[in-house]
C-alpha positions in Angstrom: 134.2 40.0 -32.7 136.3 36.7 -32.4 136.1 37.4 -28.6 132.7 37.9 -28.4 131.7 34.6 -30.5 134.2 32.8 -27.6 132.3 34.2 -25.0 129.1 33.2 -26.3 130.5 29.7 -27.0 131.3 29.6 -23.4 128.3 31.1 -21.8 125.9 28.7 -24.3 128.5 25.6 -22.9 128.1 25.9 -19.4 124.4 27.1 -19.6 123.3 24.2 -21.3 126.3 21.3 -21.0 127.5 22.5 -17.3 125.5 24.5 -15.3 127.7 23.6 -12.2 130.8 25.7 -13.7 128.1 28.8 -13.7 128.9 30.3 -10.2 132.4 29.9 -10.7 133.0 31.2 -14.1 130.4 33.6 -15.1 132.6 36.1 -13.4 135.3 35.1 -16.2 133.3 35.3 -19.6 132.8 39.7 -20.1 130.2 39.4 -22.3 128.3 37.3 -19.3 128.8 39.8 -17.0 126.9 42.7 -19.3 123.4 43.2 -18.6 123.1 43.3 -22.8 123.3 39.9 -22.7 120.3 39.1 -20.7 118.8 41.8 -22.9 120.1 39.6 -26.3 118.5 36.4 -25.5 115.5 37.9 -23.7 115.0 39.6 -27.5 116.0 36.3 -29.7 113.3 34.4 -27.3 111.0 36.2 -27.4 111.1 37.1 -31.4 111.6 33.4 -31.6 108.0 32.9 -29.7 106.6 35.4 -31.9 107.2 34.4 -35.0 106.7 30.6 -34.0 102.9 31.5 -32.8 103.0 33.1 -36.2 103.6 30.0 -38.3 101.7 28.1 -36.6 98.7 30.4 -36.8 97.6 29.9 -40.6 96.1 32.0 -42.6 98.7 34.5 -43.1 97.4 37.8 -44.1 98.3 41.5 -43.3 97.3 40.9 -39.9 99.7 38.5 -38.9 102.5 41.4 -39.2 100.6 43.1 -36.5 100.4 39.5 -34.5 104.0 39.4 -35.0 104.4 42.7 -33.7 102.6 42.7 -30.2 103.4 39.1 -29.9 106.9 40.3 -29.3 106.3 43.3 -27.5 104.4 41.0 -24.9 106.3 37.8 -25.3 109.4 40.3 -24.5 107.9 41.8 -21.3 107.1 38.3 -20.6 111.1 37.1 -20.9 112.5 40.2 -18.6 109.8 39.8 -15.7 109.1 36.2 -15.7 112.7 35.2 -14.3 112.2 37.7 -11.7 109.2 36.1 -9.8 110.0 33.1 -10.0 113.6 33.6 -8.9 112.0 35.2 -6.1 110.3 32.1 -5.1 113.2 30.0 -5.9 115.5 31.6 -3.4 112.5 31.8 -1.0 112.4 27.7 -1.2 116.0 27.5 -0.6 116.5 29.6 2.2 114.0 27.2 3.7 116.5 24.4 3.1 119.3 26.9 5.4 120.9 28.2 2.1 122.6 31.8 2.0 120.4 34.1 -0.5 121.7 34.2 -3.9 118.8 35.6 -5.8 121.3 37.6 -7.5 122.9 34.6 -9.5 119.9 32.8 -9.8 118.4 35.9 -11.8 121.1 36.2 -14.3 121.0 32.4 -14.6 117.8 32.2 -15.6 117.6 35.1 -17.4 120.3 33.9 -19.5 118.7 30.7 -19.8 115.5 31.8 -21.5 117.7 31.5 -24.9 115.9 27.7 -24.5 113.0 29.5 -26.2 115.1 30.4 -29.3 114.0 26.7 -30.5 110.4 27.5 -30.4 110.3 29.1 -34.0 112.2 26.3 -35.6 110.0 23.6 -34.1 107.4 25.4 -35.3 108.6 25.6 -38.6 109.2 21.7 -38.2 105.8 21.1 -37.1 103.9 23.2 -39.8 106.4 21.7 -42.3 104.5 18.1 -41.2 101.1 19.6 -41.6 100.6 20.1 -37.5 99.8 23.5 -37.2 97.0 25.7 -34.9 97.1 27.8 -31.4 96.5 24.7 -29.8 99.4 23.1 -30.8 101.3 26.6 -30.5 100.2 26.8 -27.1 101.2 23.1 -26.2 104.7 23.8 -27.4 104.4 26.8 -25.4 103.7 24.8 -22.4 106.0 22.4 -23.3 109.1 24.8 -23.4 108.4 26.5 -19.5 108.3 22.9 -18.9 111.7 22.8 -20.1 112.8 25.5 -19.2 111.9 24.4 -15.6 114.4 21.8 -16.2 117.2 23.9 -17.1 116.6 26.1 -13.8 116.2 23.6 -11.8 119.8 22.3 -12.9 121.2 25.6 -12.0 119.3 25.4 -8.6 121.0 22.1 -8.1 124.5 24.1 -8.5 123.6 27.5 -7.5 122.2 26.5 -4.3 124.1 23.1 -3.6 120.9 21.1 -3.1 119.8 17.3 -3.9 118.8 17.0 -7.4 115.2 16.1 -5.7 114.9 19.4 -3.6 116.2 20.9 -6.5 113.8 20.3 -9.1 110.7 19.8 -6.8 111.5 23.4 -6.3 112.0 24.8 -9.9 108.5 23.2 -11.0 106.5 25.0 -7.9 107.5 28.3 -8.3 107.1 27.6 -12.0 103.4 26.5 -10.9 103.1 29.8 -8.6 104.4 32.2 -10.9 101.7 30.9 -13.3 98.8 30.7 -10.5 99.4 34.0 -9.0 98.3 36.0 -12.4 95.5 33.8 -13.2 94.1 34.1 -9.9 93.9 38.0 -10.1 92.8 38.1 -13.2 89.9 35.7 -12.5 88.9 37.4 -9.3 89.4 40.8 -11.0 86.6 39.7 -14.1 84.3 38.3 -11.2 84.5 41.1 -9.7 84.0 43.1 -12.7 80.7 40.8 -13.9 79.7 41.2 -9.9 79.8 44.5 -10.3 77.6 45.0 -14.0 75.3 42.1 -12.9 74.4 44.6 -9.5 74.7 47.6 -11.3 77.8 49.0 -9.3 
């Protein structure tokens, strides 16, 4: 256990303090190099998400247990694929710039950085503490932690990828902006389509 908590320590040190010791060190810190871990924080987040929305979605009746419940089920799919794409951007960008492919590390990177949603719920709990409560505001602070957690990738881009800090983060932010476009755009072609197809009568 006491060698667990050290590794955490560590991992949570370098994640968030010095992401340029990542490539180096990750390969030193076992409870890093397990797949559980991404699975951990990927679970924390998106609870964390969850239960955040949750607060800050008053009334509470017996329907905000079922809220709760689907909120993490899709927050949590959400936390495992999200990395993925836009990882696969991310190294797309920064082969670009002549750098060797190194999707691999950037995906446990980020995937371990998604623990920067675990502050969701207790802003939340801040916020509705203060009387600021709603979906808006839930989906603001939403916005507000990709935003962040932009930030915190593009810092391990920096490192990962040995870029300037510009490239770096111009980088992090678009495929943070195409990972979000892609979606939308299918799913607003896919209803036109749909409402094309009722309005004719198929």
């Amino acid at each position: 256990m006491r060698d667990f908590i050290f590794d955490l320590v560590d991992l949570l040190e370098i994640l968030f303090l010095e992401p340029f010791r990542y490539l180096d060190e990750i390969k030193e810190i076992p409870f890093a190099r397990r797949k559980i871990s991404n699975w951990i924080f990927s679970i924390i987040s998106a609870l964390s998400v969850s239960a955040g929305m949750s607060l800050l979605s008053p009334p509470y009746t017996i329907g905000t247990i079922g809220f709760l419940f689907f909120g993490f089920i899709a927050n949590l799919i959400i936390m495992r694929f999200f990395p993925f794409f836009i990882c696969v951007i991310l190294d797309f960008y920064a082969q670009g710039k002549g750098r060797d492919a190194k999707v691999t590390f950037l995906l446990q990177f980020s995937r371990h950085t998604i623990l920067v949603f675990a502050i969701f719920a207790p802003i939340s709990l801040i916020l509705i503490s203060s009387g600021i409560y709603g979906r808006g505001i839930g989906i603001l602070l939403l916005i507000a932690h990709f935003l962040l957690y932009g930030y915190m990738l593009g810092r391990g881009v920096k490192y990962i990828y040995d870029l300037k800090n510009r490239d770096a983060f111009r980088f992090a932010y678009l495929a943070l902006f195409f990972t979000f476009i892609f979606p939308l755009l299918f799913n607003i072609y896919t209803a036109s389509s749909i409402l094309q197809s009722i309005s004719g009568g198929f």
